[in-house]
N, C-alpha and C positions, 0 to 999 in steps of 0.2 A: 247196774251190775256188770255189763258185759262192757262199760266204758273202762270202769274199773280196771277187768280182766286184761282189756288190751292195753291199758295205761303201763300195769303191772308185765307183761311180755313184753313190749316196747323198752321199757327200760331195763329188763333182766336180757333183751337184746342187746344195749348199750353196753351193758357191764361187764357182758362175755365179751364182747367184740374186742376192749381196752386189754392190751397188751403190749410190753415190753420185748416179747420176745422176737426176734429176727428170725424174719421167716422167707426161706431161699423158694425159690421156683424147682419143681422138678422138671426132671428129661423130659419129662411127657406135656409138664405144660409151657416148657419152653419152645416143643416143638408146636404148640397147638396157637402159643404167640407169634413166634415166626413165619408160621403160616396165613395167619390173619395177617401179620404187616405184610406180608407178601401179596395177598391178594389186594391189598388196599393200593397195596402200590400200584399193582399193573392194572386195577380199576383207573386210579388218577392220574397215570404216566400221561396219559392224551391231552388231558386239560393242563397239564403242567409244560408241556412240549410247545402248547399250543401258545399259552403265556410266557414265553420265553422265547417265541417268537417271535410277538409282539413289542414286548420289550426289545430286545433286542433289535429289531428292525427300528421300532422310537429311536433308539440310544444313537444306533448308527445314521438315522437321519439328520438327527439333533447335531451329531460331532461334523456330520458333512455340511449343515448350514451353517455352524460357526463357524467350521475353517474356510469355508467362501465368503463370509464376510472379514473375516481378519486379513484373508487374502488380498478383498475389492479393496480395504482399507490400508495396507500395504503399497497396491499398486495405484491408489491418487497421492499417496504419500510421495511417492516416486516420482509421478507427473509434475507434481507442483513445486 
């Protein structure tokens, strides 16, 4: 009986939920999404700073050991 019950709610949840119509955000809860992205933000700004560091520091070592080998490989060209 009460499987029933919840069977029948569950699915009278479903059928209300199904709608066509376009539904806008208000002032109120656009201010209360902008404020959650905002706190997310300056929660994760550190680890993203931090990863962009790191990256960055790779990328630039990466460009500096190719251009010292394209260099070394220039200058025996040169010798020989």
């Amino acid at each position: 009986m009460i499987r029933n019950c919840l069977l029948l709610f569950v699915f009278t949840l479903i059928l209300a939920s199904c709608t066509t119509r376009h539904v806008e955000p208000t002032r109120s809860s656009r201010r209360t999404i902008d404020t959650l992205y905002q706190k997310q933000v300056l929660m994760l700004q550190p680890r993203m700073d931090s990863a962009c560091a790191v990256i960055s520091d790779s990328l630039f070592q990466s460009a500096v050991d190719s251009l010292l080998t394209l260099r070394h490989r220039e200058m025996k060209d040169l010798i020989q």
